[in-house]
MDAnalysis code that builds the backbone (N, CA, C; Angstrom):
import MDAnalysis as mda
import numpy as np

u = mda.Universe.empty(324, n_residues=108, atom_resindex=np.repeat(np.arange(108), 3), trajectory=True)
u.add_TopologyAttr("name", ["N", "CA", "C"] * 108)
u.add_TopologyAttr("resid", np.arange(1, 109))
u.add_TopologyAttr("resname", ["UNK", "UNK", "UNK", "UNK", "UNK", "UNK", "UNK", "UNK", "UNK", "UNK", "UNK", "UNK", "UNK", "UNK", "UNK", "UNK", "UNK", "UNK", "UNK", "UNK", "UNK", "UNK", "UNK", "UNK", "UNK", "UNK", "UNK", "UNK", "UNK", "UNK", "UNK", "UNK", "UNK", "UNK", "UNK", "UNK", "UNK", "UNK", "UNK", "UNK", "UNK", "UNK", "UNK", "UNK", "UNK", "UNK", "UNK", "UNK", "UNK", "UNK", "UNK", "UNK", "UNK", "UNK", "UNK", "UNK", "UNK", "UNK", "UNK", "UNK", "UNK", "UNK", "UNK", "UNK", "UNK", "UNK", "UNK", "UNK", "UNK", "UNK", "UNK", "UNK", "UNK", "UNK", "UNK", "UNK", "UNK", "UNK", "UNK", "UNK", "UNK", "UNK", "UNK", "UNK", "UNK", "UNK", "UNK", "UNK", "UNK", "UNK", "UNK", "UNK", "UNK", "UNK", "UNK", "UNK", "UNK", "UNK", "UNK", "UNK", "UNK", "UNK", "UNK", "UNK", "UNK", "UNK", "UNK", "UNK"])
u.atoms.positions = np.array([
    [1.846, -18.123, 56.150],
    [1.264, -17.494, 54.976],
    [0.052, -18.327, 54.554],
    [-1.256, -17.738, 54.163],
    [-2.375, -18.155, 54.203],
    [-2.157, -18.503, 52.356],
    [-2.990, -19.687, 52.126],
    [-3.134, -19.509, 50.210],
    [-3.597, -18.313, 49.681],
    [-4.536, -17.627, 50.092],
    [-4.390, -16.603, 49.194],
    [-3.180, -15.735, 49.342],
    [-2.480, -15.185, 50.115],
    [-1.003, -14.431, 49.699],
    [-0.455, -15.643, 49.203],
    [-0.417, -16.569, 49.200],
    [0.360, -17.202, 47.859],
    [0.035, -17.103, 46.413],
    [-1.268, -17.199, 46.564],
    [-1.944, -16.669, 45.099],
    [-1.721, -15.070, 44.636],
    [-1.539, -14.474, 45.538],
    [-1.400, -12.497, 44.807],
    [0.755, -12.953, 44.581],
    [0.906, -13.416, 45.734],
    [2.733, -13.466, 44.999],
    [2.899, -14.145, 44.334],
    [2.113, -15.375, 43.539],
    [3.135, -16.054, 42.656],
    [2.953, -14.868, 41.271],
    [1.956, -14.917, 40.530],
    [2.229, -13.550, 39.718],
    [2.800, -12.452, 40.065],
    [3.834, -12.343, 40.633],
    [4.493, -11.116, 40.844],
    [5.657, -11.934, 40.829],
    [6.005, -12.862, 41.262],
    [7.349, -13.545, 41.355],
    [7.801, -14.028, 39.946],
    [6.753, -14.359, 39.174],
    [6.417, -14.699, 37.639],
    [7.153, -13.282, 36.935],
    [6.488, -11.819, 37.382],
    [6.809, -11.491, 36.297],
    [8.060, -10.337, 36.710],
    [8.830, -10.649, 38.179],
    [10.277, -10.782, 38.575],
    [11.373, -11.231, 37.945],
    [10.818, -12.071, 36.782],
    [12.096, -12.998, 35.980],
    [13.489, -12.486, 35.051],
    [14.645, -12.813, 35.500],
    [15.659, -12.161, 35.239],
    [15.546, -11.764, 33.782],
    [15.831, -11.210, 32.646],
    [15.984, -11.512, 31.192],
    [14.794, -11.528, 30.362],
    [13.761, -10.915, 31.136],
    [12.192, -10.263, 30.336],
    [12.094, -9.712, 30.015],
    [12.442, -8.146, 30.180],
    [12.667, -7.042, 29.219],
    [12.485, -7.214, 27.740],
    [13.699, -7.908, 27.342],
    [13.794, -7.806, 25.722],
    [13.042, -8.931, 25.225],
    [12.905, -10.475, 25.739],
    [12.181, -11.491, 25.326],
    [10.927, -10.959, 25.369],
    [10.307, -10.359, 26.182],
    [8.757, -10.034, 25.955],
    [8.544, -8.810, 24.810],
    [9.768, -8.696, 23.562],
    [9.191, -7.340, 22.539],
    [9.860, -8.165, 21.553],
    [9.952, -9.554, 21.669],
    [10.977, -9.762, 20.457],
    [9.527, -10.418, 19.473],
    [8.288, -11.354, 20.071],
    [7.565, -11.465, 19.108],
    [7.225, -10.658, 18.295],
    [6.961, -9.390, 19.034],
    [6.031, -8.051, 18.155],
    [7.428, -8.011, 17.609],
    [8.623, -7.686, 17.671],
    [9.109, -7.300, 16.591],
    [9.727, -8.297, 15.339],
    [9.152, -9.223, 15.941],
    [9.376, -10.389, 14.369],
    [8.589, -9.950, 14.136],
    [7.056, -10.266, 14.490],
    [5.863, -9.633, 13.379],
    [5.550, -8.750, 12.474],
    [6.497, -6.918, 13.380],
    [6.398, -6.536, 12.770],
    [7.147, -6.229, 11.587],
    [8.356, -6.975, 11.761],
    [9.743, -7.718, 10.457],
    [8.916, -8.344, 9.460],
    [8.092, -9.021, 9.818],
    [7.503, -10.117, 8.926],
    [6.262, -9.576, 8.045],
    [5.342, -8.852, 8.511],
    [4.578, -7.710, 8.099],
    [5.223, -6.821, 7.303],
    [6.685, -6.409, 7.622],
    [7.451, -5.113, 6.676],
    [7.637, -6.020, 5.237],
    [8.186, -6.812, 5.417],
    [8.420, -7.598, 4.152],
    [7.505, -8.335, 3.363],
    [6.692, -8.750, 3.785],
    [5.057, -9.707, 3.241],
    [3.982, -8.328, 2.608],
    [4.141, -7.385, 3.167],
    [3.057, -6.396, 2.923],
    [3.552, -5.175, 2.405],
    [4.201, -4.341, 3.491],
    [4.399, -3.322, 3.379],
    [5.537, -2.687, 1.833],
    [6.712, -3.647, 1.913],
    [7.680, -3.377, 0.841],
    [7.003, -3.635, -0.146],
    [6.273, -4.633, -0.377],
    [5.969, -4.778, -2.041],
    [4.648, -3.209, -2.556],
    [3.974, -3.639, -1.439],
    [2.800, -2.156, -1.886],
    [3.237, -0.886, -2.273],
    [5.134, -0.760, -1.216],
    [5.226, 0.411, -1.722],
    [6.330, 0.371, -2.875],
    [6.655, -0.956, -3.811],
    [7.134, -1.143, -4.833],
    [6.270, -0.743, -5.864],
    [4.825, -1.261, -5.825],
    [4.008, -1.264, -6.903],
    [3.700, 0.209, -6.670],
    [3.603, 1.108, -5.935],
    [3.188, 2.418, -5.894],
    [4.123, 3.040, -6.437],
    [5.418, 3.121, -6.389],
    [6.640, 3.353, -6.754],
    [6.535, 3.137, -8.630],
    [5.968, 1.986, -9.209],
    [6.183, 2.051, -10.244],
    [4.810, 2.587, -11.126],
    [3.402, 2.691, -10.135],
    [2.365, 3.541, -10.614],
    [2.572, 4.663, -11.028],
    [3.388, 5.471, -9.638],
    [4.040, 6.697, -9.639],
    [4.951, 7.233, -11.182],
    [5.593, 6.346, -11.351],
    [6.792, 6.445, -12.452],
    [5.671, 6.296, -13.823],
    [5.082, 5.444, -14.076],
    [4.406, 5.423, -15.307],
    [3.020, 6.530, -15.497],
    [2.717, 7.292, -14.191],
    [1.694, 8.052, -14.551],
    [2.288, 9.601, -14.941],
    [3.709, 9.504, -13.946],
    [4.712, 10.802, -14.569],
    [5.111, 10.970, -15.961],
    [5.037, 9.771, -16.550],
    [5.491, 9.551, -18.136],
    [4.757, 9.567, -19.013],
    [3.456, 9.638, -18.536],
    [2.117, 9.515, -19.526],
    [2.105, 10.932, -20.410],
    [1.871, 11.136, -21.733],
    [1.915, 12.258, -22.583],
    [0.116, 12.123, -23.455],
    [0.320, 13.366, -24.065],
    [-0.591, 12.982, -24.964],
    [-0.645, 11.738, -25.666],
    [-2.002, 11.803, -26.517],
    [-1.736, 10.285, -26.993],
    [-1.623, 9.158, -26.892],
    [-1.592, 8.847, -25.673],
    [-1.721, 7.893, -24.729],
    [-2.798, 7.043, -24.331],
    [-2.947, 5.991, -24.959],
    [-3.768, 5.442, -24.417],
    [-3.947, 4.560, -23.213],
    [-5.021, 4.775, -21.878],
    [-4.810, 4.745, -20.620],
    [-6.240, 3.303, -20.304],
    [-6.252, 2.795, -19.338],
    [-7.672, 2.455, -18.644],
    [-7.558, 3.129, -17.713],
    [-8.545, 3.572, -16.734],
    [-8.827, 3.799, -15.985],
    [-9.278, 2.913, -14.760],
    [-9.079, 3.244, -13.191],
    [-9.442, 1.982, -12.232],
    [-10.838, 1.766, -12.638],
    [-11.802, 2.449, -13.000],
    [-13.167, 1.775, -12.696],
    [-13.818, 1.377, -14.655],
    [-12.112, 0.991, -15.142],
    [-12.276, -0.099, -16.549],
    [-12.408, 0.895, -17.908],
    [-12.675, 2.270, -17.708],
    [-12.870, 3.308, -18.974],
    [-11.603, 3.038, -19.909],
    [-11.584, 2.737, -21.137],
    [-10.730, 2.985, -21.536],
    [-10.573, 4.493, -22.379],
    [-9.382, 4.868, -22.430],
    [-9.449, 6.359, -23.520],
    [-7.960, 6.717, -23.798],
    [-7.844, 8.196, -24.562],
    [-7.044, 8.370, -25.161],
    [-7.029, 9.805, -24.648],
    [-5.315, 9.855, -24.052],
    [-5.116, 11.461, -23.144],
    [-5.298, 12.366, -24.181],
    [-5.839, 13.452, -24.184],
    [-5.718, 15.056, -25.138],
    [-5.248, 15.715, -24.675],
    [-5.084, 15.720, -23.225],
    [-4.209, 17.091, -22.618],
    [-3.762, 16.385, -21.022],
    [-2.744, 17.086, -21.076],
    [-2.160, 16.697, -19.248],
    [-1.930, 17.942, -18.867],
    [-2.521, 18.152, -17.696],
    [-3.086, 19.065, -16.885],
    [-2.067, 18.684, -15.084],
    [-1.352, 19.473, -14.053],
    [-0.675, 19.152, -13.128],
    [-1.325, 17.950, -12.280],
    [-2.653, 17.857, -11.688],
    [-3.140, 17.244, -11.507],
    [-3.831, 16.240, -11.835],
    [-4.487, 16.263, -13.134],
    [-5.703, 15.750, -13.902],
    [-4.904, 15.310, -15.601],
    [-5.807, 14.328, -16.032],
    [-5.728, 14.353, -17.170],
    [-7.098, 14.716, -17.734],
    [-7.006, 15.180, -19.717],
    [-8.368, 15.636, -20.200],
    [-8.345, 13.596, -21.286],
    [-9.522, 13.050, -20.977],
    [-9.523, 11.966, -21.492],
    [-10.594, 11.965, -22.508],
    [-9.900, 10.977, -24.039],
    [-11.088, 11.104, -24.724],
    [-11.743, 9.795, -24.645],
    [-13.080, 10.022, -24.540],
    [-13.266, 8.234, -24.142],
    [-14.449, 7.840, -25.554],
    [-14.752, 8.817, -26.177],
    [-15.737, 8.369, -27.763],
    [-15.687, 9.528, -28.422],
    [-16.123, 9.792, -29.626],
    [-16.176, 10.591, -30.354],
    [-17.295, 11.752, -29.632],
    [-16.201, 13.333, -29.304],
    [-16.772, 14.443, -29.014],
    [-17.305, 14.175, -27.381],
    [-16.557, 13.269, -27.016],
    [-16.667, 12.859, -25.549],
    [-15.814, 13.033, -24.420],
    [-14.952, 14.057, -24.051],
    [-14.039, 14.263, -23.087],
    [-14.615, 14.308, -21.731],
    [-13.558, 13.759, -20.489],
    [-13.829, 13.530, -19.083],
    [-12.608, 14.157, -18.863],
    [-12.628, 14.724, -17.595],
    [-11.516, 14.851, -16.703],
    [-11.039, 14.053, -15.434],
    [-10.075, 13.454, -15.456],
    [-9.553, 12.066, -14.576],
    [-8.416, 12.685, -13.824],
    [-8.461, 12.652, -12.656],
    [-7.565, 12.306, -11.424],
    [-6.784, 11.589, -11.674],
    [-5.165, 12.123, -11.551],
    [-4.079, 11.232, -12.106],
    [-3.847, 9.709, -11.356],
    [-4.580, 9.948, -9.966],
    [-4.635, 8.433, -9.149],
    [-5.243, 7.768, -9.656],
    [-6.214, 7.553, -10.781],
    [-7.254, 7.042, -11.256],
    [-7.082, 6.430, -12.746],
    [-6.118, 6.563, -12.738],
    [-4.860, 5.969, -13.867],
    [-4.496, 4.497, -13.253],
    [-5.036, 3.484, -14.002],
    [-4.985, 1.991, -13.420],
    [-3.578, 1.568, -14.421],
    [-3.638, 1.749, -16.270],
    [-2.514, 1.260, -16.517],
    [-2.809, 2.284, -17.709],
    [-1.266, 1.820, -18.616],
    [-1.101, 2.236, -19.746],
    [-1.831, 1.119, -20.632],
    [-2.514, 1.379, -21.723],
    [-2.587, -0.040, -22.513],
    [-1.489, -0.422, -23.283],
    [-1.157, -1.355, -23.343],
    [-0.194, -2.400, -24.251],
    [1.177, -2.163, -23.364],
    [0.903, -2.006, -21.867],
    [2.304, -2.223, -20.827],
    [1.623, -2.773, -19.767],
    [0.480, -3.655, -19.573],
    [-0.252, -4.423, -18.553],
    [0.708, -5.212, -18.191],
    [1.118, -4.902, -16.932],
    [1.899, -6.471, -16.546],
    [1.316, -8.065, -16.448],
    [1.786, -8.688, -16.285],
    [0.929, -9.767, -16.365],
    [1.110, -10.342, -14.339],
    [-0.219, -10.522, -13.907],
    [-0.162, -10.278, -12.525],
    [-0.362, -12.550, -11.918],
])
């Protein structure tokens, strides 16, 4: 046997090895264990409780908005809220667009 057929079989004899199957998927699946818990669970905790406080929102309500508006709901609409944000000043807001309630800010 010449060196090069030793060189094309040792990678093949390499990846012949009894008990590879499952050792070669166990990193990716720590990672992706470790990723579920570091990332994924908490994002969909905090969405979970966005969800719950924008379902509860009523008139009267005073809201910020993500891009800092603050105002006061006049009407809830399935989708939308009608927001008052100054005197004789109403907007219509996308219920995703609901950052918090005021005076229930968590402290982050």
């Amino acid at each position: 046997m010449n060196p090069f057929e030793m060189l094309i079989q040792l990678p093949l004899a390499q990846a012949q090895s009894p008990g590879g199957g499952f050792a070669q998927f166990l990193p990716l699946i720590l990672l992706f264990a470790g990723m579920w818990f570091l990332i994924i669970a908490p994002h969909r905790k905090r969405q979970k409780a966005h969800d719950k406080m924008v379902s509860e929102l009523q008139t009267g309500d005073e809201i910020v908005t993500s891009g800092g508006i603050y105002g006061t709901i006049t009407n809830v609409k399935d989708d939308r809220f009608i927001l008052r944000i100054a005197d004789n000043t109403k907007v219509e807001l996308g219920k995703a667009f609901v950052a918090s309630k005021v005076g229930e800010q968590s402290a982050k």
